[in-house]
BALO-825379 format. One line per 2 residues: number of its first residue (from 1); for each residue y, x, z of N, C-alpha, C, O. Coordinates in pm, whole numbers, plus 50000, padded with zeros to 5 digits. Layout:
BEGIN
NUM	Y/X/Z/Y/X/Z/Y/X/Z/Y/X/Z ~ ...
***
This chain:
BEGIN
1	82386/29531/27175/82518/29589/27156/82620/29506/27234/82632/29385/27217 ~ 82699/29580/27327/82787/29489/27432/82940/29536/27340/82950/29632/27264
3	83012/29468/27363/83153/29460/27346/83228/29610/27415/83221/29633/27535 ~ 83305/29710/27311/83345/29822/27426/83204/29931/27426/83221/30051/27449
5	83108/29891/27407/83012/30069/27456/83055/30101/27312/83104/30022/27232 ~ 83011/30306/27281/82993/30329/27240/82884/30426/27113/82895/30548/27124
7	82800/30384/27018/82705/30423/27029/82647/30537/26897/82669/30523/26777 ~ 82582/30629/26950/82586/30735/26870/82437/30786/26812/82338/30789/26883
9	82438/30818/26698/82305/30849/26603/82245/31019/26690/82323/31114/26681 ~ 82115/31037/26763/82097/31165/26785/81968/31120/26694/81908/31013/26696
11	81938/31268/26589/81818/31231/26550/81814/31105/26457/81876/31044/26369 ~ 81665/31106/26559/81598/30981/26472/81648/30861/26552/81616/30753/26503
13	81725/30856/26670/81770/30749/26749/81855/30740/26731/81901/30812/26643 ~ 81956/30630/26809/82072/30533/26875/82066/30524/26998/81970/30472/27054
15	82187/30584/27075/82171/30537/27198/82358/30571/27254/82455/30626/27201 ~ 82334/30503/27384/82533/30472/27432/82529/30586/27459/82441/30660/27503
17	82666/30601/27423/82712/30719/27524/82826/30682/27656/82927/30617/27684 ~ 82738/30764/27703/82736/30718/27882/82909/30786/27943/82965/30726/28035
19	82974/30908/27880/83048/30958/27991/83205/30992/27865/83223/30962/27747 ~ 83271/31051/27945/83397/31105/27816/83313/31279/27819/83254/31347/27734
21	83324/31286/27867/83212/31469/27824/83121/31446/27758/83045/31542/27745 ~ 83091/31354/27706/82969/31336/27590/83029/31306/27457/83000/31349/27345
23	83140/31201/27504/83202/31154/27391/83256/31289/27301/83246/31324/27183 ~ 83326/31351/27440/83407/31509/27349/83331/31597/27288/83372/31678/27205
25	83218/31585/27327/83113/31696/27302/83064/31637/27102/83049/31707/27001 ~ 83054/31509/27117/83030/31465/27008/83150/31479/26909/83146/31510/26790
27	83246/31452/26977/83352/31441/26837/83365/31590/26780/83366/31623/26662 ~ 83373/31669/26891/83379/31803/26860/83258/31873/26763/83277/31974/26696
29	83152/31810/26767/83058/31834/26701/83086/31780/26515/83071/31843/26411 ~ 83121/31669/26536/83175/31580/26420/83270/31695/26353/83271/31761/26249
31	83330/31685/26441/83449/31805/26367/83423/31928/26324/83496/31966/26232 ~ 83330/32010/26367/83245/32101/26312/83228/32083/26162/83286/32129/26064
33	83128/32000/26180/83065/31977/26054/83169/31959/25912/83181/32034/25815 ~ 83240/31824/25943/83361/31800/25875/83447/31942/25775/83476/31974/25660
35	83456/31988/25921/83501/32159/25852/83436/32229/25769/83489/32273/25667 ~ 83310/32250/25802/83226/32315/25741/83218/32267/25586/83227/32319/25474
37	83199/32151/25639/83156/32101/25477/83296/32114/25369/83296/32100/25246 ~ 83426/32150/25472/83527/32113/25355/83528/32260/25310/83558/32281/25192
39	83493/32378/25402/83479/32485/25334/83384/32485/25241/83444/32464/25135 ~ 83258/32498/25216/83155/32438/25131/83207/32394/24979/83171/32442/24872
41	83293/32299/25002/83330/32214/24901/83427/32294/24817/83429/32283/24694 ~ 83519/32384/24893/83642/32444/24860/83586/32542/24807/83494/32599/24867
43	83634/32589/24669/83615/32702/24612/83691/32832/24666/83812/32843/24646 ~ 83620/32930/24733/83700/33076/24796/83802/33090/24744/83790/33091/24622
45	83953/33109/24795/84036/33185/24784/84034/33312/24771/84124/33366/24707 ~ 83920/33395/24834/83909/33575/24847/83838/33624/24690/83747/33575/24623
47	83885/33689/24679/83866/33774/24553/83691/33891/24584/83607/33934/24506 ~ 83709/33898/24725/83593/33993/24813/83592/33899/24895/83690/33857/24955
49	83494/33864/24902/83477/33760/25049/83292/33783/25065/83198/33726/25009 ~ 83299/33892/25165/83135/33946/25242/83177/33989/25373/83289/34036/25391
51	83094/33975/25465/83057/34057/25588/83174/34153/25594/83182/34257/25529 ~ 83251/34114/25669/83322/34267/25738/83450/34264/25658/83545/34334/25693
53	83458/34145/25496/83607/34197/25430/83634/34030/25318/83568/33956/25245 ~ 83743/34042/25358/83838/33878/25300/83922/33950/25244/83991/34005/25330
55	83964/33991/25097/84061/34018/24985/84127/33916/24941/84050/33848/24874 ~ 84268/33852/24945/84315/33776/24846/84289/33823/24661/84276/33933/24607
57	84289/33759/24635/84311/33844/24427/84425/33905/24426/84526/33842/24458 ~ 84433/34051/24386/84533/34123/24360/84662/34012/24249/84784/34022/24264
59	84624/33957/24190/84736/33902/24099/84833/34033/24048/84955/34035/24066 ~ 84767/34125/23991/84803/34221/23918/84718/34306/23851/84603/34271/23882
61	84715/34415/23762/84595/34422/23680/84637/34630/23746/84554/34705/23796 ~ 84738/34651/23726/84806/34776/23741/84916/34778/23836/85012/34707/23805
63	84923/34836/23936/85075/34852/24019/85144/34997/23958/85084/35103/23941 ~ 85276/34972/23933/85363/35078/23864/85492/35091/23972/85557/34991/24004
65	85522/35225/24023/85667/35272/24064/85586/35251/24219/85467/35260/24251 ~ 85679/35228/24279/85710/35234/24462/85600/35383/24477/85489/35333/24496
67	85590/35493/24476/85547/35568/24510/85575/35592/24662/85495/35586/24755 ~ 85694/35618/24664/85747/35689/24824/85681/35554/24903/85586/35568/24981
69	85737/35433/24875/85685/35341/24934/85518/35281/24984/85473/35235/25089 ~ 85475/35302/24883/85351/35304/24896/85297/35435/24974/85236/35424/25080
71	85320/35539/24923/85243/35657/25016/85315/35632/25162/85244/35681/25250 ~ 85418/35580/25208/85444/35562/25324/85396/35502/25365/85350/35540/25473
73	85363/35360/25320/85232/35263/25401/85117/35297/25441/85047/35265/25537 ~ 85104/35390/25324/84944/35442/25382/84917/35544/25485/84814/35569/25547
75	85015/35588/25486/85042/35687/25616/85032/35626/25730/84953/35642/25823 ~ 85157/35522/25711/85184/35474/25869/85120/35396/25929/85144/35355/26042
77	84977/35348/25820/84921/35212/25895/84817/35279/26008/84768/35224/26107 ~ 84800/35413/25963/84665/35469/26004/84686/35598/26119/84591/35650/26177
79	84861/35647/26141/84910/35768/26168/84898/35802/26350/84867/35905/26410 ~ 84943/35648/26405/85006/35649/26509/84911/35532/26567/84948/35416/26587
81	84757/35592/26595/84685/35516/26732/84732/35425/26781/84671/35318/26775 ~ 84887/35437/26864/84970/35371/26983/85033/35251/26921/85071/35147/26975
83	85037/35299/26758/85116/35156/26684/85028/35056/26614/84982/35102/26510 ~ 84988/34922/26645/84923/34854/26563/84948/34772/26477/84855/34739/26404
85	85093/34706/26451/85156/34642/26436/85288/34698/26313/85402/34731/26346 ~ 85236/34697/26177/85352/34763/26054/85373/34654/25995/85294/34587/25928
87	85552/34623/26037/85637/34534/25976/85705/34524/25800/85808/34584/25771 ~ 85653/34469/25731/85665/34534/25583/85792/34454/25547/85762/34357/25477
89	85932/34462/25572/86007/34381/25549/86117/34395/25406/86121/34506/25353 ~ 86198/34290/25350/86280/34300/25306/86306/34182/25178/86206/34119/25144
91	86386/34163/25136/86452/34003/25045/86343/34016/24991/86268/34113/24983 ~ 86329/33842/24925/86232/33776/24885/86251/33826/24748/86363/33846/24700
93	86125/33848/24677/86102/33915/24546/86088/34041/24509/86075/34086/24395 ~ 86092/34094/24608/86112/34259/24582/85985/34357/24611/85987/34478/24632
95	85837/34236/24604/85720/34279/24608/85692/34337/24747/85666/34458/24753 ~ 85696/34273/24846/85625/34302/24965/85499/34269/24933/85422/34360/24902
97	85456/34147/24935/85316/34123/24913/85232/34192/24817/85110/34198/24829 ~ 85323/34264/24685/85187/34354/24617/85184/34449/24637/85100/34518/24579
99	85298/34527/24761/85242/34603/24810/85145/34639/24916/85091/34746/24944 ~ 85138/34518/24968/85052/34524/25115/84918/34490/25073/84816/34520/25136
101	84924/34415/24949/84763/34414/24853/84769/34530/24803/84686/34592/24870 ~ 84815/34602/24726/84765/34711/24705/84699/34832/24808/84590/34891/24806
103	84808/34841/24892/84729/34886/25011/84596/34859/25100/84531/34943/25161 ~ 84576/34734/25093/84511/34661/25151/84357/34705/24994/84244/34719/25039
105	84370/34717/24878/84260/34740/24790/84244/34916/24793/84145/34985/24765 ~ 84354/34949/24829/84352/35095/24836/84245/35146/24936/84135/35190/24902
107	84295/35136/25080/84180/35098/25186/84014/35040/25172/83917/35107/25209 ~ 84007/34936/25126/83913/34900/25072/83807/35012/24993/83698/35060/25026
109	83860/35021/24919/83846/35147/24749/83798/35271/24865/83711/35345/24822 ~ 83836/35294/24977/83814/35452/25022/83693/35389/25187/83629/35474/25249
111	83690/35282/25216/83645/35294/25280/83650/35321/25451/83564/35356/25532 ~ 83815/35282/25464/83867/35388/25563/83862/35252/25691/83833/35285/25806
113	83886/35136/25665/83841/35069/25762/83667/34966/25745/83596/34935/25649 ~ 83661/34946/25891/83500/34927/25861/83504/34746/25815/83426/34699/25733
115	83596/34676/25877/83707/34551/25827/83810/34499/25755/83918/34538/25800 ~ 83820/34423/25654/83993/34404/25650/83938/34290/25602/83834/34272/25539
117	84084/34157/25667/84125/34073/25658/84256/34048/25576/84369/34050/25624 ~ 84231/34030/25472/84380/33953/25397/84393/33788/25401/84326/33702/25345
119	84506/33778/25489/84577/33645/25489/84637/33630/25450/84708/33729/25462 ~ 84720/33510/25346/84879/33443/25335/84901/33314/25385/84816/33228/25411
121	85021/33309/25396/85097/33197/25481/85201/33147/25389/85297/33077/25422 ~ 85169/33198/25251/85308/33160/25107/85247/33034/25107/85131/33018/25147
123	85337/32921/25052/85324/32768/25019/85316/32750/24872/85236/32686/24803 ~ 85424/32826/24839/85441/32784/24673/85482/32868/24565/85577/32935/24604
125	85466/32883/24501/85446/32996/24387/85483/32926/24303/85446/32809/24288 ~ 85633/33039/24172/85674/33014/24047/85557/33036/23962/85476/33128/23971
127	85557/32893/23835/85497/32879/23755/85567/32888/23617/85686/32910/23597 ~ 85449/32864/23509/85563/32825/23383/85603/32696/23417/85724/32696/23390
129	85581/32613/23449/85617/32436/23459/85693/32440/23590/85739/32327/23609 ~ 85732/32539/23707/85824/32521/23788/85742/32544/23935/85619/32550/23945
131	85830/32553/24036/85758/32612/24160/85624/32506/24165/85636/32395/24112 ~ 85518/32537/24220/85407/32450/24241/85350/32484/24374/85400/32585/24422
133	85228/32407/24471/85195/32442/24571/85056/32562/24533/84982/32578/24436 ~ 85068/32609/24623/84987/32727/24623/84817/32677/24744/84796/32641/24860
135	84730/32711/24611/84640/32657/24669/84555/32770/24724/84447/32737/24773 ~ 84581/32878/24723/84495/32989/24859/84590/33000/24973/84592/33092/25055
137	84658/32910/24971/84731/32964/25175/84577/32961/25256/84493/32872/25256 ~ 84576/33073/25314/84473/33097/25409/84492/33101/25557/84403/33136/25635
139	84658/33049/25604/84704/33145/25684/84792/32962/25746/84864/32914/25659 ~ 84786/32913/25825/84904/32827/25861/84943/32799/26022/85044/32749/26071
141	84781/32871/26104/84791/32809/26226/84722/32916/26285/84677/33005/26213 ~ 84705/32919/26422/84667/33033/26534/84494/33063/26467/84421/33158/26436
143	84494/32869/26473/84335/32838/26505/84240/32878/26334/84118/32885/26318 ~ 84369/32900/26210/84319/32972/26099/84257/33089/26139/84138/33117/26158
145	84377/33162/26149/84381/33306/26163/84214/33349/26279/84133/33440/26263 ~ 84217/33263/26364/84073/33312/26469/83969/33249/26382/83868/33319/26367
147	83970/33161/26337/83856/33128/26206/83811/33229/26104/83691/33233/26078 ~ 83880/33299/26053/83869/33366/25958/83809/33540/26031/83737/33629/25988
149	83882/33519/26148/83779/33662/26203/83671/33635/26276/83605/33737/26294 ~ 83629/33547/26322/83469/33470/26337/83404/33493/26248/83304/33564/26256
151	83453/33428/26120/83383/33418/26003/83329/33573/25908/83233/33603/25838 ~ 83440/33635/25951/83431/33785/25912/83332/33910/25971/83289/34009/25911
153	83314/33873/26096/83240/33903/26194/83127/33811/26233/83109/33760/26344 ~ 83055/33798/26130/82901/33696/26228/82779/33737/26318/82658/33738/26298
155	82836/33762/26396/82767/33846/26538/82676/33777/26642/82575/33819/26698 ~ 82761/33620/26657/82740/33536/26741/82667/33452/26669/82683/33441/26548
157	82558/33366/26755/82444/33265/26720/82555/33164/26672/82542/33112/26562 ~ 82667/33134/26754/82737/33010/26714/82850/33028/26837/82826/33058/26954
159	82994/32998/26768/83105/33039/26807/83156/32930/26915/83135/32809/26911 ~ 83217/32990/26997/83232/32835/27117/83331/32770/27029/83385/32831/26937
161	83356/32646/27057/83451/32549/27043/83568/32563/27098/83677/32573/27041 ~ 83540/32562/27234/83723/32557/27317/83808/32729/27220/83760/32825/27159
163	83901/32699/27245/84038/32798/27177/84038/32919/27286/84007/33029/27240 ~ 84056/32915/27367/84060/33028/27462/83947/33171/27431/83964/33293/27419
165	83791/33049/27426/83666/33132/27419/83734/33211/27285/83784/33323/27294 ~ 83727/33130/27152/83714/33179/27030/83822/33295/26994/83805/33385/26912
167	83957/33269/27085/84003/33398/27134/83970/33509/27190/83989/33621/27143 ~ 83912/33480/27308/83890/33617/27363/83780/33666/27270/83783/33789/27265
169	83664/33601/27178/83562/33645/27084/83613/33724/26994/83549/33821/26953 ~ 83766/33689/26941/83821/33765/26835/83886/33873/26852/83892/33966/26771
171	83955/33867/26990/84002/33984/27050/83899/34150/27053/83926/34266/27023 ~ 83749/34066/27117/83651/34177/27148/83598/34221/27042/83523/34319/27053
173	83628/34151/26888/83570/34188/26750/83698/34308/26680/83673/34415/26624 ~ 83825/34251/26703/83936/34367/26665/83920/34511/26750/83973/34619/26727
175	83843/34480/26839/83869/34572/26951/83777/34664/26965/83786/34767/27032 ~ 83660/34618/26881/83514/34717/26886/83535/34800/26761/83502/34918/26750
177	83603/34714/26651/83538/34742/26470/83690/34749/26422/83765/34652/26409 ~ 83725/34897/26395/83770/34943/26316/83847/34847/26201/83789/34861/26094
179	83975/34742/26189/83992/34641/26137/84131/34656/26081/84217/34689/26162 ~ 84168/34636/25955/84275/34626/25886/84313/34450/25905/84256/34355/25850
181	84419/34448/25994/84447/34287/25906/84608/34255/25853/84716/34284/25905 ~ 84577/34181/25724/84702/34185/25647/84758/34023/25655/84715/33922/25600
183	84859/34041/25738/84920/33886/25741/85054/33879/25645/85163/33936/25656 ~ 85014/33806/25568/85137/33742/25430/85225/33668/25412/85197/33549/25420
185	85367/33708/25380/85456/33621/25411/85479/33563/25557/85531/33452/25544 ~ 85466/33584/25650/85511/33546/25743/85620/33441/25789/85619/33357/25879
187	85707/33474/25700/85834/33369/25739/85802/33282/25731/85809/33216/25834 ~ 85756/33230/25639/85704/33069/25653/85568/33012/25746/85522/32901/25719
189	85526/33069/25824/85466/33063/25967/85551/32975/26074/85659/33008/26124 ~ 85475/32852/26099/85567/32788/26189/85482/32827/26346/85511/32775/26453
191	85414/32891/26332/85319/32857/26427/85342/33017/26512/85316/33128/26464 ~ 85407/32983/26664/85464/33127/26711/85319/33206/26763/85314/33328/26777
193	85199/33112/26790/85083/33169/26861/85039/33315/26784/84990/33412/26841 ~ 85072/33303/26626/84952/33375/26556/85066/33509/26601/84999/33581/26675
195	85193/33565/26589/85240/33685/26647/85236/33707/26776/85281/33817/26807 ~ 85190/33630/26877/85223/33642/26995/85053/33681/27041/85024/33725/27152
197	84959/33657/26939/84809/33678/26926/84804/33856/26907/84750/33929/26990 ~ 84852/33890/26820/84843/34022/26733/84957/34086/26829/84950/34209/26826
199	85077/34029/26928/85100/34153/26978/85040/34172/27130/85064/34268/27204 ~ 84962/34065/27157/84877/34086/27301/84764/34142/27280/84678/34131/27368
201	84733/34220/27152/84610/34256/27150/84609/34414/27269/84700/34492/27293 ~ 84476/34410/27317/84489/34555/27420/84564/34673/27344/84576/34675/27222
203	84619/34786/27441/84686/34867/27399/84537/34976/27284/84574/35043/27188 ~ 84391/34968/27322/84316/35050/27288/84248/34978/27152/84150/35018/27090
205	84338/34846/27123/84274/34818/26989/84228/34903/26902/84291/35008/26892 ~ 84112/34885/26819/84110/34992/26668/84151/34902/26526/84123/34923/26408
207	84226/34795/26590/84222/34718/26490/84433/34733/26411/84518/34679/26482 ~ 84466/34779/26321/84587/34746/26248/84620/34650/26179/84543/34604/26095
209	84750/34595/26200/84834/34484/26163/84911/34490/26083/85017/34537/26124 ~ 84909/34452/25944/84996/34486/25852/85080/34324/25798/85038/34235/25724
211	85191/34336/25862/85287/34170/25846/85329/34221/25736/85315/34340/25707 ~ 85399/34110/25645/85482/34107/25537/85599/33987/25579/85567/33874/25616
213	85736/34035/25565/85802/33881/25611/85940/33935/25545/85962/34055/25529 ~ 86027/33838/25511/86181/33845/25530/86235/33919/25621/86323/33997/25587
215	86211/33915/25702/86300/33963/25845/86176/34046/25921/86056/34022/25908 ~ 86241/34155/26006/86151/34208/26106/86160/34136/26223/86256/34072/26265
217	86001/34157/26296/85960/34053/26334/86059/34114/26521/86060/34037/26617 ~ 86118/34238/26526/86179/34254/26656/86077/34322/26768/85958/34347/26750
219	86141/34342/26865/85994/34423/26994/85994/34591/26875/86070/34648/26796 ~ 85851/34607/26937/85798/34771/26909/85728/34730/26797/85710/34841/26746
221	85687/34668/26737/85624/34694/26575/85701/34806/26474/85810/34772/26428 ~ 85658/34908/26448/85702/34974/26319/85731/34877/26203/85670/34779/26161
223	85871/34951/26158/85894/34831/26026/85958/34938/25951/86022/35040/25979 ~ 85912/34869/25829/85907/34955/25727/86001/34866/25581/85949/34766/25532
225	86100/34904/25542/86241/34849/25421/86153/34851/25331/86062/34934/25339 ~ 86160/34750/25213/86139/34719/25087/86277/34706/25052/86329/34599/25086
227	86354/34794/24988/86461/34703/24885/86439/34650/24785/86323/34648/24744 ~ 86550/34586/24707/86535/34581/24583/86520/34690/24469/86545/34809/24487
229	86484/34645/24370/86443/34731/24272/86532/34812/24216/86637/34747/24218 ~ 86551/34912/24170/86645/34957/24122/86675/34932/24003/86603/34848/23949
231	86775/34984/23927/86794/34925/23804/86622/34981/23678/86556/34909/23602 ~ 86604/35152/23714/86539/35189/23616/86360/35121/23636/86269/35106/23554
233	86370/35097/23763/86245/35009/23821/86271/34883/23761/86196/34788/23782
***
């Protein structure tokens, strides 16, 4: 052992590693695993989590009222080929998110896409003891969001590493298979890649985008008002 090499377990051996393309190749490998295992360890967030479909838990037992609202979602996610992209907007509390789960179980329930992906990007959730962190965020970074449709889609022997590949892999999976995906809460998304992902998808996607956010997200996405509740609601 000299001062400075560095030396790595293959197998049943030890031996230096000779170059920085070996070194990367290894850490990257390291990092694999690491991941893997922390998924492993982590108890699922998805309520449905098989082949082809990731459900958050409804966190409701019954949905009551938004009729117009709801039958409008379901219209528009599915109406307009040319649109992939339905902006579910409006003030915080006024149930965007159980409606885009409901929709999102509605779909499910009929069968109508051959995919769906439910993501959130919420941090923290009212408790009885006071806001707390929210431990299913599924949603924080580009490199989530392409994880989770790899994972949804296991097609491939084993997914490349570099970001570009695992992109264009996810692109050609929205793009073959019929795919609902539901991105949650949005506003609190620091990360500009994951909209700038979903609106470069090809114009012939079969895949729909269902955001939930504060604000509309701007450009050609269909967006669709949540107000507040009314009084008799």
């Amino acid at each position: 052992i000299r001062v400075g090499e560095i030396l790595a377990r293959r197998g049943d051996t030890t031996g230096v590693v000779t170059s920085l393309d070996e070194l990367h190749e290894i850490l990257d490998q390291l990092e694999q695993l690491t991941a893997q295992s922390e998924l492993e360890s982590v108890p699922s967030a998805f309520a449905v989590d098989r082949v082809g479909y990731r459900l958050l838990e409804k966190n409701f037992d019954t949905y009551i009222g938004r009729e117009t609202q709801r039958k409008l979602v379901l219209t528009e996610v599915v109406r307009d080929p040319r649109i992939w992209i339905i902006n579910i907007h409006g003030p915080g509390g006024v149930g965007k998110s159980a409606l885009a789960t409901w929709v999102a179980y509605t779909y499910y329930e009929r069968n109508t896409f051959e995919a769906i992906i439910h993501l959130t990007a919420k941090e923290t959730e009212l408790t009885d003891s006071g806001i707390s962190r929210l431990k299913s965020r599924t949603l924080s970074s580009l490199e989530d969001l392409i994880d989770h449709i790899l994972a949804v889609f296991p097609l491939h022997e084993s997914a490349p590493v570099e970001l570009d590949k695992r992109k264009r892999l996810a692109t050609e999976y929205l793009s073959t298979f019929k795919t609902l995906l539901v991105l949650d809460n949005m506003e609190t998304v620091t990360d500009g890649r994951i909209l700038k992902f979903v609106q470069d998808l090809p114009p012939d996607t079969k895949t729909k985008v269902m955001l939930t956010s504060r604000t509309k997200t701007g450009g050609w996405e269909l967006p669709i008002p949540v107000t507040e509740l009314t009084l008799p609601e």
